[in-house]
C-alpha positions in Angstrom: 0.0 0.0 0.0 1.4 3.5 -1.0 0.7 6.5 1.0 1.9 10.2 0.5 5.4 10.1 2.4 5.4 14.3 2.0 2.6 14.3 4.7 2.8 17.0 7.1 0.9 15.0 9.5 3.4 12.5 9.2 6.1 14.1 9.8 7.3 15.3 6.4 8.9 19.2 6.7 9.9 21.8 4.6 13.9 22.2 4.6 14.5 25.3 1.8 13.5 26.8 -1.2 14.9 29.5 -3.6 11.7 31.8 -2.9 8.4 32.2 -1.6 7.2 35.6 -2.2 3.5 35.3 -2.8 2.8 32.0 -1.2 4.5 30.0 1.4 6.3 26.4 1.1 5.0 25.1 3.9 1.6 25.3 1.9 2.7 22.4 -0.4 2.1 19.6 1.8 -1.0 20.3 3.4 -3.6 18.0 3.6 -6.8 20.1 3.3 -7.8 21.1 -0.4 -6.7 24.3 -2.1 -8.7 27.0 -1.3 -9.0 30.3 -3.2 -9.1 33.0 0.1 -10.4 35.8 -1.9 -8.5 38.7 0.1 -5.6 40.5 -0.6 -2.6 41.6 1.3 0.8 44.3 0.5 1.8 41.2 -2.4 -1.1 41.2 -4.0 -4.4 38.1 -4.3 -3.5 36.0 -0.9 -2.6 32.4 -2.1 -2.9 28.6 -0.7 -0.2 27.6 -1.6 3.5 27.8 -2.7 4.6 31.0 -5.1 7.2 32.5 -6.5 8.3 35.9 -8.2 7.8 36.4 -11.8 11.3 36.6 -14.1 13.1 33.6 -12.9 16.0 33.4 -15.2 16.4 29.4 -15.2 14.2 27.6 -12.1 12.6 27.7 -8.9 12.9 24.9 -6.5 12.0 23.8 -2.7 13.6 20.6 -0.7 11.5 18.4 1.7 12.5 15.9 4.2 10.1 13.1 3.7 8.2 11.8 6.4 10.1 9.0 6.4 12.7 7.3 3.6 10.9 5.2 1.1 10.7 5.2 -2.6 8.9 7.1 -4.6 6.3 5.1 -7.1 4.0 8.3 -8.2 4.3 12.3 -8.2 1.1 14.5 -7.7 1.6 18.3 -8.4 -1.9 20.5 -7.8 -2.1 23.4 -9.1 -6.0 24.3 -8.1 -6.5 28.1 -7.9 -3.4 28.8 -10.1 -5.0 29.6 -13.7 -2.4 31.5 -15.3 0.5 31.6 -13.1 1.4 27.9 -13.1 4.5 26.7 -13.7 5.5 25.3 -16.9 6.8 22.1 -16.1 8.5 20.7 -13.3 11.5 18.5 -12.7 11.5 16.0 -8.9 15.0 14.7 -7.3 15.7 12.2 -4.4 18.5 12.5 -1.9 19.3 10.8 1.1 20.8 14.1 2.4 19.6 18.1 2.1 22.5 18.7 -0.2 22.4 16.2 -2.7 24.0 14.6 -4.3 20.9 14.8 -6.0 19.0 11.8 -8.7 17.1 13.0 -11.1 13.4 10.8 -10.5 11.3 13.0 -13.1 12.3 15.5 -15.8 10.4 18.3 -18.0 7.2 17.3 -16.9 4.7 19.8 -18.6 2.1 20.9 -16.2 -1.7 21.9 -16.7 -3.0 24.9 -15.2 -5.7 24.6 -12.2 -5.5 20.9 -12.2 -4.3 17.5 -10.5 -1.0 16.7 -12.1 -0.2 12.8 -11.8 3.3 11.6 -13.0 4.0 7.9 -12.7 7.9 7.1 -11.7 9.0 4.0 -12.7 11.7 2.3 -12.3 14.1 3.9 -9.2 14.6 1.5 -7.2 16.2 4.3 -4.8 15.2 4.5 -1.2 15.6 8.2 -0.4 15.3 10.4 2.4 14.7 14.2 0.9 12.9 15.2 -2.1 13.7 18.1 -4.2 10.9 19.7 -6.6 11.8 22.1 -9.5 9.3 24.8 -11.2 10.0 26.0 -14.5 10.4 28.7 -14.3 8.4 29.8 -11.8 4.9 30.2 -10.5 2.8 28.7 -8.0 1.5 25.3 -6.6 -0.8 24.5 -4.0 -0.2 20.8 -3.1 2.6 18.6 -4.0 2.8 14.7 -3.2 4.7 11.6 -3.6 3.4 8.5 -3.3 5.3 5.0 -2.2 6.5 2.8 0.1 8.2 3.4 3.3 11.8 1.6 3.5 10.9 -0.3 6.6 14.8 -1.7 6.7 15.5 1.6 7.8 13.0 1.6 11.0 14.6 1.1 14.3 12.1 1.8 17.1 13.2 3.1 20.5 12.2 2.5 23.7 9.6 4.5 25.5 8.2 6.4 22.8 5.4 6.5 20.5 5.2 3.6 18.1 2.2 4.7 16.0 4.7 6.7 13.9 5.3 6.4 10.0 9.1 7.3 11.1 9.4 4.1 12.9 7.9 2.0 10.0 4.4 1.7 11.5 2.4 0.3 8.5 -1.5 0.8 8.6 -4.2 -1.7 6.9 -7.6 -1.6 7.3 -10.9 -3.4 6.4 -12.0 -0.7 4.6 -11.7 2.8 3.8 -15.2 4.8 2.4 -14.4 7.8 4.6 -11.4 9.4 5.6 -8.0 7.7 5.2 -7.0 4.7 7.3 -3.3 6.4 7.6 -5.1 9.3 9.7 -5.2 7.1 12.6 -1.4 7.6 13.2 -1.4 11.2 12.1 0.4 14.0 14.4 -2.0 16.3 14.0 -5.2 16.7 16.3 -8.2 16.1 14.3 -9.8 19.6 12.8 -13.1 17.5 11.6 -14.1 14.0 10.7 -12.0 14.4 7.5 -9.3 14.2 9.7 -9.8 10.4 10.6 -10.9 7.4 9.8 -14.9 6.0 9.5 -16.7 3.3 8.3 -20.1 3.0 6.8 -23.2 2.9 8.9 -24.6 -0.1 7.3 -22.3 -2.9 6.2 -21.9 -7.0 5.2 -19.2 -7.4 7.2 -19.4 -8.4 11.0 -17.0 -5.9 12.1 -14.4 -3.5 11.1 -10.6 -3.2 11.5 -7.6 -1.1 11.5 -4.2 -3.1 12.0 -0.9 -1.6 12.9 2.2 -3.1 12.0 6.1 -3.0 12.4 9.1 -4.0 10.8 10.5 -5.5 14.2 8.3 -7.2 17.2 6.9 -3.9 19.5 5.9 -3.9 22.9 2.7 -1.5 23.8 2.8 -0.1 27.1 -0.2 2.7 27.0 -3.3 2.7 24.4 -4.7 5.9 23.3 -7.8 6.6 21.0 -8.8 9.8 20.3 -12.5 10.2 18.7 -12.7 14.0 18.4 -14.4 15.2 16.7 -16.7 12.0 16.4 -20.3 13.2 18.4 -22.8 11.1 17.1 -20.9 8.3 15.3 -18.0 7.3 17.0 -17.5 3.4 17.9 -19.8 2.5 21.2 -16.7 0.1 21.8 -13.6 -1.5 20.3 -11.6 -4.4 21.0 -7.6 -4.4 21.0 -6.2 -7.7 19.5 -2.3 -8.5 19.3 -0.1 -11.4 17.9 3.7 -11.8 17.0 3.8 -12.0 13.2 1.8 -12.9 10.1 1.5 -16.7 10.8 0.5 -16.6 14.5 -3.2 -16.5 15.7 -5.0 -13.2 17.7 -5.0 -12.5 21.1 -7.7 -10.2 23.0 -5.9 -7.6 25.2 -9.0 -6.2 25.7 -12.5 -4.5 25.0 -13.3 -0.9 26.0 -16.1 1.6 25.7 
């Protein structure tokens, strides 16, 4: 299962970029959509997302440390609210460190306007750390994401901390997924609204529901936490906790709770 690994709400961060007059980096990976705020400020229409000066001479470009180091399988660049000052295409590089040495993952990508850009990348094979994206030659973006698999040989969980992290190669599976992303259950964040979590449908075949945490090495759980804000109305009336020791071994109850 893929998930975005530039997540805020998994950790990913902004590290540097060359500019950000009219809109801020830190825009790009946001999990909300794009929103067009309608107000103006001393730079001109306020934006939601990431923008840069007009008159680049040759590119703009902004680094992010990955939530965690995986590799990279698709590229989604958003450019909603951004008619005519989208870039013009767009180039994507993987390092394991800030400073490169940089690979080169996607090139020249041409870009559409006010739309969901989607760029397969095939064939990497590179586990990286830090993701570099390049606008041509300049302009705005509102979301940027890349989608793959989180390199769980490089997870080595601590002791005495929080396990539900993507950084320590916590994997998340569930039964289903109709509203809100299963991956929310680990997220940072504190849940805004119920898009920020993870529901299942009112009426369903199935006997029960599940979401299933998982780790590259055997964990022990000390504390359980669930947080059901902002669920009033249609938050579980219980769950049961179950545990086992790998994928051939049975389930065991820890326990039930309201």
């Amino acid at each position: 299962m893929t998930l975005n690994l530039l997540a805020r709400e998994l950790g990913a961060s902004v590290v540097d970029c060359s500019d950000e007059f009219f809109g801020t980096a830190d825009a790009l990976l946001l999990s909300t959509p794009p929103q067009r705020p309608g107000t103006y400020g001393l730079r001109g229409a306020d934006v939601d997302g990431w923008e840069s000066r007009r008159h680049n001479p040759d590119h703009d470009w902004v680094v992010i440390r990955a939530a965690h180091p995986g590799r990279i399988e698709q590229v989604e660049l958003e450019t909603t609210g951004f008619r005519f000052n989208a870039p013009r295409s767009i180039g994507v590089d993987v390092s394991d460190s800030a400073d490169g040495p940089w690979h080169e993952i996607l090139a020249d990508a041409e870009v559409r306007p006010n739309s969901v850009n989607e760029y397969p990348v095939a064939g990497t094979g590179r586990s990286a750390a830090f993701v570099r994206l390049r606008i041509v030659p300049d302009g705005g973006v509102a979301r940027f994401r890349a989608y793959g698999v989180v390199d769980v040989s490089r997870s080595r969980p601590p002791e005495g901390v929080r396990l539900s992290d993507i950084r320590l190669g916590c994997r998340v599976r569930a039964s289903e997924g109709s509203f809100g992303d299963p991956w929310s259950v680990i997220s940072h964040a504190m849940p805004r609204d119920t898009h920020d979590g993870w529901e299942t449908p009112r009426r369903s075949d199935a006997d029960r529901h599940f979401v299933e945490l998982s780790w590259p090495a055997p964990v022990r759980l000390r504390t359980l936490e669930v947080v059901a804000t902002p669920f009033r109305g249609n938050c579980a009336a219980r769950i049961t906790v179950e545990a086992r020791a790998d994928d051939t071994s049975g389930w065991a109850a820890l326990g039930t709770f309201e």
